[in-house]
N, CA, C and O of each residue as an XYZ file, in Angstrom:
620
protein
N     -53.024     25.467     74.470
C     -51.809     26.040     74.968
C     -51.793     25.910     76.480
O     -52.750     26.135     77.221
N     -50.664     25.546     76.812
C     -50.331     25.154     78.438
C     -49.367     26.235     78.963
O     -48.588     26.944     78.326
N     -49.562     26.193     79.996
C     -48.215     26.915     80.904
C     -47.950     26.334     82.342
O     -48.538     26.740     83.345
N     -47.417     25.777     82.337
C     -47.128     24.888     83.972
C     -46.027     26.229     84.180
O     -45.176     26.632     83.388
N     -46.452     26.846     85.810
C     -45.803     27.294     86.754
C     -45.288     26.189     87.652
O     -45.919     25.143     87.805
N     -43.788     26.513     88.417
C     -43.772     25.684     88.905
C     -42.576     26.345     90.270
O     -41.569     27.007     90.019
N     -42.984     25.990     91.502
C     -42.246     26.808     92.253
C     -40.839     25.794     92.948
O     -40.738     24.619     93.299
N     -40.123     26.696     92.915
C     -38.686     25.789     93.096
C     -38.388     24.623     94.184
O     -39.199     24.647     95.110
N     -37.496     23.703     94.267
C     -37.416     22.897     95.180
C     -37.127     23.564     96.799
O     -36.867     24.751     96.995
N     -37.223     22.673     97.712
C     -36.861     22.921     99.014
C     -35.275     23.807     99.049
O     -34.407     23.240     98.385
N     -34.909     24.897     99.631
C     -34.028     25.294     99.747
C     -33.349     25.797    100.888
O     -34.205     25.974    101.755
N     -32.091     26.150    101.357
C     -31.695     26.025    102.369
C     -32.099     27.415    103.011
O     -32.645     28.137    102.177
N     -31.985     27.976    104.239
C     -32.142     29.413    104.945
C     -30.988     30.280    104.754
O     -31.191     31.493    104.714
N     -29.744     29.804    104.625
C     -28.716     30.652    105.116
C     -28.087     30.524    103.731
O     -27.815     29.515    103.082
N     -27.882     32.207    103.373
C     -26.679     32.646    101.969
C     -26.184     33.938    102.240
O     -26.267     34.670    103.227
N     -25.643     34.048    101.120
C     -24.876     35.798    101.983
C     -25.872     36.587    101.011
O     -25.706     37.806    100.975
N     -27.349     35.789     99.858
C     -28.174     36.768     99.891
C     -29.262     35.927     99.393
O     -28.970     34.756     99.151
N     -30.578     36.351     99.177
C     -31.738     35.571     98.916
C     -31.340     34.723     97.612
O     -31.521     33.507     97.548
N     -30.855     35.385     96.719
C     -30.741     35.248     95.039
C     -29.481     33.672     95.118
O     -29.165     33.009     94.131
N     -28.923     33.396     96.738
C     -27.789     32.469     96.305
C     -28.043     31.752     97.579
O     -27.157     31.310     98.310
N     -29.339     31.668     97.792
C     -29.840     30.126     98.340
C     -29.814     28.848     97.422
O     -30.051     28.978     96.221
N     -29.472     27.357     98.077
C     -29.457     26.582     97.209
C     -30.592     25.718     97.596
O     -31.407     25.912     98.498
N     -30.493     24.531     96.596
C     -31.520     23.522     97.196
C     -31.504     22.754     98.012
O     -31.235     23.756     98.675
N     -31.515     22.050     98.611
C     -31.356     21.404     99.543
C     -31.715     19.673     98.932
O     -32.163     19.428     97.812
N     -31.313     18.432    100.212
C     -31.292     17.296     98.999
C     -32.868     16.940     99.360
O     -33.144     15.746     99.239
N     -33.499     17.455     99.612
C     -34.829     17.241     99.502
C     -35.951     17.544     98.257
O     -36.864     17.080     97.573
N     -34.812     19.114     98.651
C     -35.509     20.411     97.276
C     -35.266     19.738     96.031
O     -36.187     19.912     95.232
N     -34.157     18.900     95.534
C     -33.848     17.930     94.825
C     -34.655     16.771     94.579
O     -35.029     16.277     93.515
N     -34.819     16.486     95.579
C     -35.593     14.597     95.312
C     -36.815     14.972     94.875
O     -37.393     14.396     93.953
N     -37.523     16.468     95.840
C     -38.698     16.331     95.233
C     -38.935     17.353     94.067
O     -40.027     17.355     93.499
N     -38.046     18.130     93.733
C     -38.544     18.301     92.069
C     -38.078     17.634     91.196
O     -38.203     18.052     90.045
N     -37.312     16.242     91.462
C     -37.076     15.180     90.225
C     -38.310     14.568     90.611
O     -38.890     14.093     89.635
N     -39.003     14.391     91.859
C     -40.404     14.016     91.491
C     -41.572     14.178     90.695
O     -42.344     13.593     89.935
N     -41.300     15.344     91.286
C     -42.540     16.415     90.526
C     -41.818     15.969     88.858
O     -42.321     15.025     88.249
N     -40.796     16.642     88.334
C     -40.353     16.261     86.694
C     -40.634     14.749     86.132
O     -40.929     14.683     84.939
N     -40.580     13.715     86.762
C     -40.679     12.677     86.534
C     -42.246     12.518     86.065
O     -42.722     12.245     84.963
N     -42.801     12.769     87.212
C     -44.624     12.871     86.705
C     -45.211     13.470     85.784
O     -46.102     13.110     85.014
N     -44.480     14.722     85.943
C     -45.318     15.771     84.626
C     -44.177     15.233     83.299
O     -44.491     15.650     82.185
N     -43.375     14.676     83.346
C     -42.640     13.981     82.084
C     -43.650     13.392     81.425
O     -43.980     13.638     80.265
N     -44.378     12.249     82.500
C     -45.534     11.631     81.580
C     -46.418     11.865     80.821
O     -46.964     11.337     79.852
N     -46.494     12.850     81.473
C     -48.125     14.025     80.748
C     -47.328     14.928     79.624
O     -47.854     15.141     78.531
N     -46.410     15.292     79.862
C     -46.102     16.224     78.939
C     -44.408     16.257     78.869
O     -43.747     17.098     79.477
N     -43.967     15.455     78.228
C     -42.325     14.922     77.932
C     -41.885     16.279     76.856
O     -40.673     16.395     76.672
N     -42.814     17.316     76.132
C     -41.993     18.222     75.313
C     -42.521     19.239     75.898
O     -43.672     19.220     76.335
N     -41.609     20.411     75.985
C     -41.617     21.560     76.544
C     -41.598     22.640     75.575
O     -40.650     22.335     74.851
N     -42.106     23.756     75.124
C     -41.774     24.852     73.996
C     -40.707     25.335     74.613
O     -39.541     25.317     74.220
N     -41.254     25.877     75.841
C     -40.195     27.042     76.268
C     -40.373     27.374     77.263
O     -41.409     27.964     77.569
N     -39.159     27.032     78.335
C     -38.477     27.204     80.014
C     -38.393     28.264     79.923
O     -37.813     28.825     78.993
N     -39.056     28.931     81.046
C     -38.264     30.817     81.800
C     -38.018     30.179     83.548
O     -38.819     29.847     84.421
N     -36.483     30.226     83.486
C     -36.465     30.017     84.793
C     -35.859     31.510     85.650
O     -35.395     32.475     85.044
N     -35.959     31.444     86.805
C     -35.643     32.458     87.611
C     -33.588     33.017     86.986
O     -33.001     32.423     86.082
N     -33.163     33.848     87.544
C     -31.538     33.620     87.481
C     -31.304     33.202     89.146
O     -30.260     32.559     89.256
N     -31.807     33.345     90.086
C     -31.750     32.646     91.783
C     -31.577     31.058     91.549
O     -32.304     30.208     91.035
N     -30.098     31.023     92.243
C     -29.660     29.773     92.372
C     -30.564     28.711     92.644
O     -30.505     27.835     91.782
N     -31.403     28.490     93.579
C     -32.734     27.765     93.583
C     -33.608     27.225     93.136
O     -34.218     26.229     93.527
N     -33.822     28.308     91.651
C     -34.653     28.363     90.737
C     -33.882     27.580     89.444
O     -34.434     26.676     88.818
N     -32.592     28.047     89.165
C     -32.136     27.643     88.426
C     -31.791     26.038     88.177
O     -32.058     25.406     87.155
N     -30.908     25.367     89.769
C     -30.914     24.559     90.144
C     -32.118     23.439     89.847
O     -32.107     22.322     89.331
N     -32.998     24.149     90.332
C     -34.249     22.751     89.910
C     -34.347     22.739     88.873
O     -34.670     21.673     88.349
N     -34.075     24.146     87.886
C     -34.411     23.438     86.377
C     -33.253     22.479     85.753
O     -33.414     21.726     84.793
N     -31.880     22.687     86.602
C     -30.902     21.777     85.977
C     -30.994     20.549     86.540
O     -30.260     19.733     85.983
N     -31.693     20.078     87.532
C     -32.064     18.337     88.124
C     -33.228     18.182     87.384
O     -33.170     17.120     86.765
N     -34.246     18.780     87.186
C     -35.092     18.509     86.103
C     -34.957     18.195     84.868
O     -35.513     17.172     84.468
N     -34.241     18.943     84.036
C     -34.294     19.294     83.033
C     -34.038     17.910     82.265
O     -34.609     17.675     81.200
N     -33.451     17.315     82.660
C     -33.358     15.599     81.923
C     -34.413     15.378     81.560
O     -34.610     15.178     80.362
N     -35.292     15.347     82.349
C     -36.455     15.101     81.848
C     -37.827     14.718     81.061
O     -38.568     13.759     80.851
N     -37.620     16.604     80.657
C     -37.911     17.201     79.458
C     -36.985     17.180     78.106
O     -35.765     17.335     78.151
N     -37.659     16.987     77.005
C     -37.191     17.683     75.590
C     -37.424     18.698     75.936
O     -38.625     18.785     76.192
N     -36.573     20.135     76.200
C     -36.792     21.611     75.722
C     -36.298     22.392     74.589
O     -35.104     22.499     74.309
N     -37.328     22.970     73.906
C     -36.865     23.465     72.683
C     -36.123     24.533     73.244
O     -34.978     24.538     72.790
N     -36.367     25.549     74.158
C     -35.998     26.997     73.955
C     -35.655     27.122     75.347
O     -36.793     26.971     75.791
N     -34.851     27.305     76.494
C     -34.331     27.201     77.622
C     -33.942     28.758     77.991
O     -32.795     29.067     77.671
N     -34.691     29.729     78.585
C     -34.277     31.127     79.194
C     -33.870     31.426     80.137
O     -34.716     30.835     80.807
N     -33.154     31.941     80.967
C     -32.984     32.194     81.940
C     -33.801     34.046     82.317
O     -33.548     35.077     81.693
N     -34.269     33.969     82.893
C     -35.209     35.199     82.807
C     -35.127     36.095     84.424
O     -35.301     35.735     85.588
N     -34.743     37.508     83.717
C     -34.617     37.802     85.010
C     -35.208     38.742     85.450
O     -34.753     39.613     86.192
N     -36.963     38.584     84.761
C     -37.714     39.494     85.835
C     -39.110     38.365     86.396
O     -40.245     38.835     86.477
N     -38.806     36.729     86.783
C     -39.644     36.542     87.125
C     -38.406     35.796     88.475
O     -38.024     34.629     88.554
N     -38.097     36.809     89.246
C     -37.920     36.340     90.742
C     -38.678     36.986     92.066
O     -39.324     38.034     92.056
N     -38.532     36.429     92.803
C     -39.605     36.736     94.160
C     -41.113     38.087     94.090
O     -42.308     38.136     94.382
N     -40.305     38.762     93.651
C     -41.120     39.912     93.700
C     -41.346     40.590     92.374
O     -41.612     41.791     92.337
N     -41.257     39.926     91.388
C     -41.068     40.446     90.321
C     -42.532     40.677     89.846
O     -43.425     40.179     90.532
N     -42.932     41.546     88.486
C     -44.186     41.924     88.343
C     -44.984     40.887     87.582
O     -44.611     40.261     86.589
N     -46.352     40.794     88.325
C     -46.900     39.590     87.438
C     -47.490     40.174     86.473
O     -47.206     39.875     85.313
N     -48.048     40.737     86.650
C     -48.482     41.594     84.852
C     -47.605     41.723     83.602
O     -47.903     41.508     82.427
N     -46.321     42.173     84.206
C     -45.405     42.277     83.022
C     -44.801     40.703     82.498
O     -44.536     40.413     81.332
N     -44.699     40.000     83.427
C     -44.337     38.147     83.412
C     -45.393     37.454     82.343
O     -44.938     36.712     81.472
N     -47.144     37.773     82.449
C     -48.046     37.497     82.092
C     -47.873     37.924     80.571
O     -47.690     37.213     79.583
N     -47.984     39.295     80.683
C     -47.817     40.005     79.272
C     -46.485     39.330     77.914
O     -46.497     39.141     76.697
N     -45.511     39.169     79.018
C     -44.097     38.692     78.137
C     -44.172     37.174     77.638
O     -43.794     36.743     76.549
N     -44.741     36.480     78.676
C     -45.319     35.103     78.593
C     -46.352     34.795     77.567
O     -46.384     33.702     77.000
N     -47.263     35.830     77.308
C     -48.347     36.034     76.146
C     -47.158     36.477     74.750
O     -46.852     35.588     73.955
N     -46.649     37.725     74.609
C     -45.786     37.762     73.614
C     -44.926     36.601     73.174
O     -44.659     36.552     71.973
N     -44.469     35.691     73.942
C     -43.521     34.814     73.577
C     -44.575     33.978     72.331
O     -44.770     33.955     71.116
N     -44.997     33.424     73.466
C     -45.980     32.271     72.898
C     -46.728     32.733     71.459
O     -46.481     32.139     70.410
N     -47.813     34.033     71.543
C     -47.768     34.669     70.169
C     -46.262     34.717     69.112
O     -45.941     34.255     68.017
N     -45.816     35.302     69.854
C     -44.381     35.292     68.629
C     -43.955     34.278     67.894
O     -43.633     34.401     66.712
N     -43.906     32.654     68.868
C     -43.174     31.909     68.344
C     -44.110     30.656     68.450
O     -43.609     29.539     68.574
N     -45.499     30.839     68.400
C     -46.196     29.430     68.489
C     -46.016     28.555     69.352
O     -46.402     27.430     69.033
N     -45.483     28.697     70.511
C     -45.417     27.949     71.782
C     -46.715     27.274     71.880
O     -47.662     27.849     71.344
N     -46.921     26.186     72.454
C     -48.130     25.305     73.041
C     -47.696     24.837     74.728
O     -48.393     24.361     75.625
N     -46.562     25.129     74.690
C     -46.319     24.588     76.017
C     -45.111     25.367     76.844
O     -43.997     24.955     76.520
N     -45.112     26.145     77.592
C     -44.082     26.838     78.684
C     -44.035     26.246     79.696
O     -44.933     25.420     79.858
N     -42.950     26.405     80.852
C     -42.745     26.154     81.958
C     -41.917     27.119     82.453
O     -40.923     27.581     81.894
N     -42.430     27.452     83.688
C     -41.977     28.465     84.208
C     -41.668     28.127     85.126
O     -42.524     27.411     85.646
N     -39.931     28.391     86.276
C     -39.435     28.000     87.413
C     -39.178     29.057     87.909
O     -38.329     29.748     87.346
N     -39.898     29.604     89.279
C     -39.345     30.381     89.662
C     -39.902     30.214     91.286
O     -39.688     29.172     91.906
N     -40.733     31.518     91.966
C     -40.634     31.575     93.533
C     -41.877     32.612     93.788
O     -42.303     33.610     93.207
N     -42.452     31.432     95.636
C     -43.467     32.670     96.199
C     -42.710     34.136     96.031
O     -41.532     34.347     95.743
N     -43.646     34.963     96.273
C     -45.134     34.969     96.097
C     -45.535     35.310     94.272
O     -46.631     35.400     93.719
N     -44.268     35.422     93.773
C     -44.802     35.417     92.459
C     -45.609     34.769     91.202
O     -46.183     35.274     90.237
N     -45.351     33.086     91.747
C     -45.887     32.531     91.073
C     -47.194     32.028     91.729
O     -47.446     30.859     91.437
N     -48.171     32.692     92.626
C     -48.925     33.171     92.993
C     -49.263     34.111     91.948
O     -49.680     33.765     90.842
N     -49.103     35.133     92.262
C     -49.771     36.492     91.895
C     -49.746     36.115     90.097
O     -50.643     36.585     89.397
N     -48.828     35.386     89.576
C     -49.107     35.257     87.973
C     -49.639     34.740     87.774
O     -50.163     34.860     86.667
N     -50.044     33.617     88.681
C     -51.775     32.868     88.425
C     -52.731     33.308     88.934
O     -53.773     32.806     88.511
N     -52.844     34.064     89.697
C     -53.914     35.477     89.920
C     -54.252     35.922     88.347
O     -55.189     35.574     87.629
N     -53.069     36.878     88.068
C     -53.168     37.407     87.016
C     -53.541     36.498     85.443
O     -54.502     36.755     84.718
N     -52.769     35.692     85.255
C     -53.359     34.500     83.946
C     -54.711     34.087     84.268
O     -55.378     33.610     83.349
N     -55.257     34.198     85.492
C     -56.991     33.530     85.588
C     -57.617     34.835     85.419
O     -58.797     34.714     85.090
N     -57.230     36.033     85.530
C     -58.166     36.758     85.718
C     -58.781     37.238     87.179
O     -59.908     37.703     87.353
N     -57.562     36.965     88.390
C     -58.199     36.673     89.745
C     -58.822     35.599     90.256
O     -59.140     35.506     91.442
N     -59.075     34.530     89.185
C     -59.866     33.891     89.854
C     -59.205     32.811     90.673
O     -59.740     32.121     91.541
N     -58.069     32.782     90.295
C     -56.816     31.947     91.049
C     -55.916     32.300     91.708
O     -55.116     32.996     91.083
N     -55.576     32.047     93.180
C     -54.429     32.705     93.370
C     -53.955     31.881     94.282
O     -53.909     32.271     95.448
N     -53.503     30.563     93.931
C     -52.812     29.372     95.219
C     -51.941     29.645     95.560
O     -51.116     30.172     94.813
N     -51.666     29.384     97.052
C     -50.667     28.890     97.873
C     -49.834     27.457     96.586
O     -50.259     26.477     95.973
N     -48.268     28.292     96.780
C     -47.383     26.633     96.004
C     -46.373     26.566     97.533
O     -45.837     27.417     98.243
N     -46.514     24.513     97.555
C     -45.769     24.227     98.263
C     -44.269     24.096     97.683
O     -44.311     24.399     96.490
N     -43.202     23.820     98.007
C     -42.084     23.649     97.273
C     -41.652     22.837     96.434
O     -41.251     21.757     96.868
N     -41.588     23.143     94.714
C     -41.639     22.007     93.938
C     -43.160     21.760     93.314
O     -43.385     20.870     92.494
N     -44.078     22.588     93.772
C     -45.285     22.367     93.421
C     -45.345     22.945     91.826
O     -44.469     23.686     91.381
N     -46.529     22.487     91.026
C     -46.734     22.820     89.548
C     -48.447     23.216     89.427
O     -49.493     22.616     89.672
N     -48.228     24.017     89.119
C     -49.759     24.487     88.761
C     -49.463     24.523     86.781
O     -48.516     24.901     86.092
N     -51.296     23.709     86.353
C     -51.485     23.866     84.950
C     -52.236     24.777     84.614
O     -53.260     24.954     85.275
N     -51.982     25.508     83.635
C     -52.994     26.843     83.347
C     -53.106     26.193     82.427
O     -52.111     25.585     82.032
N     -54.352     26.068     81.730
C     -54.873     25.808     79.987
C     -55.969     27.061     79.287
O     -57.013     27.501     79.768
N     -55.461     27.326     78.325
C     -55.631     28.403     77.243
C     -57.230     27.544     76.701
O     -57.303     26.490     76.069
N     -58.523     28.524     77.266
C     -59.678     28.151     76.844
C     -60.269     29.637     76.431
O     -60.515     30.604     77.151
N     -60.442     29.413     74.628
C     -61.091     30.399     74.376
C     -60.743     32.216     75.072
O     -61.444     33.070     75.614
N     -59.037     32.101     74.597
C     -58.812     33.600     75.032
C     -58.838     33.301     76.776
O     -58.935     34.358     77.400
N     -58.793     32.477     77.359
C     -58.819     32.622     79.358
C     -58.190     31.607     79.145
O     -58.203     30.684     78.331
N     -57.468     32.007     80.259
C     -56.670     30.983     81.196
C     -57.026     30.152     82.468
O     -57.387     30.686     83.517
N     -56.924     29.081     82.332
C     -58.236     28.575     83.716
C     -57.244     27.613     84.252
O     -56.498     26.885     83.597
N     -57.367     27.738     85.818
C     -55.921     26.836     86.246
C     -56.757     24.993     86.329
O     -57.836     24.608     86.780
N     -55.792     24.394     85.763
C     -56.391     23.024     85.369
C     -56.212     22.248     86.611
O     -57.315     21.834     86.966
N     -55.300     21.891     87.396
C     -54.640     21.642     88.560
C     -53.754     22.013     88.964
O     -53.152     22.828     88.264
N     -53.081     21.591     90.488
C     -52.301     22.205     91.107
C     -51.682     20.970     91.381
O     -52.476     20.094     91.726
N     -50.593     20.669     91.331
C     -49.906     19.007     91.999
C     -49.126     19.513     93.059
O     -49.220     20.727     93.242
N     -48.433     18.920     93.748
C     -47.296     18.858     95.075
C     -46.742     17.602     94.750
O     -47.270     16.724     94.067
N     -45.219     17.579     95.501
C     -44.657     16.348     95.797
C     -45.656     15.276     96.368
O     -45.899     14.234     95.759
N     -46.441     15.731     98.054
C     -47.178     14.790     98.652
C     -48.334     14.366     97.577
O     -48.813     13.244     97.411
N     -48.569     15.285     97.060
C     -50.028     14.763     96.149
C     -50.122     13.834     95.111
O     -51.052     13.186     94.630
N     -48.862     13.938     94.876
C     -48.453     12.852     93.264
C     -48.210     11.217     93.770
O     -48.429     10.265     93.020
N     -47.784     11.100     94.985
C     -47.544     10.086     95.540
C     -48.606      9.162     95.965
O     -48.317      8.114     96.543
């Protein structure tokens, strides 16, 4: 069982609030990068939780070609500050519930941080650049982060 986190494309500074920043055409190019690569490795998806923040959402709709996704959420307690324990926990229920092998999650610092804190057990807690994907893989009951990619790194 997989879970690629993945933190949203480049986005602009100025909105009339955090939640309705957009991407920018960078934030664009490089998460059709990033999608293009991890297409290879993994072209089927169980099940998307993306942020409801324009940003978040956005990259999953330039992405989303991509992917085959079975199950597409829009989820609205994994934005900026949202709780990683409860994200972790709901992310565990899903996957129990419905046999998931594979999630992807789009959303934003510092959260998708702190939920790979929390899915390792602490033992992880990266810095994501924009557009970046971290792999968690399901070993024996733990979650162990497999890699971390970036736009620059894939290139």
């Amino acid at each position: 069982m997989k879970i690629y986190i993945m933190r949203h494309g480049q986005a602009g500074l100025y909105a009339n609030s955090d939640a309705e920043r957009e991407l920018t055409g960078t934030g664009r190019q490089q998460s059709v990068d990033m999608a293009s690569w991890l297409s290879a490795i993994e072209p089927t998806i169980d099940c998307v939780l993306h942020s409801p923040y324009i940003r978040a959402a956005q990259t999953w709709q330039v992405i989303g070609n991509f992917f085959t996704a079975n199950n597409v959420e829009v989820c609205e307690d994994i934005t900026p500050y949202g709780e990683a324990e409860f994200i972790a926990d709901y992310v565990k229920a899903l996957v129990a519930q419905h046999d998931y092998q594979t999630v992807l999650l789009v959303s934003h610092l510092p959260v998708v941080s702190y939920l790979t804190a929390t899915l390792t057990a602490g033992k992880h807690m990266p810095a994501f650049a924009t557009s970046a994907i971290a792999c968690l893989e399901l070993d024996e009951n733990i979650f162990n982060l497999k890699w971390l990619e970036t736009p620059a790194s894939i290139k």
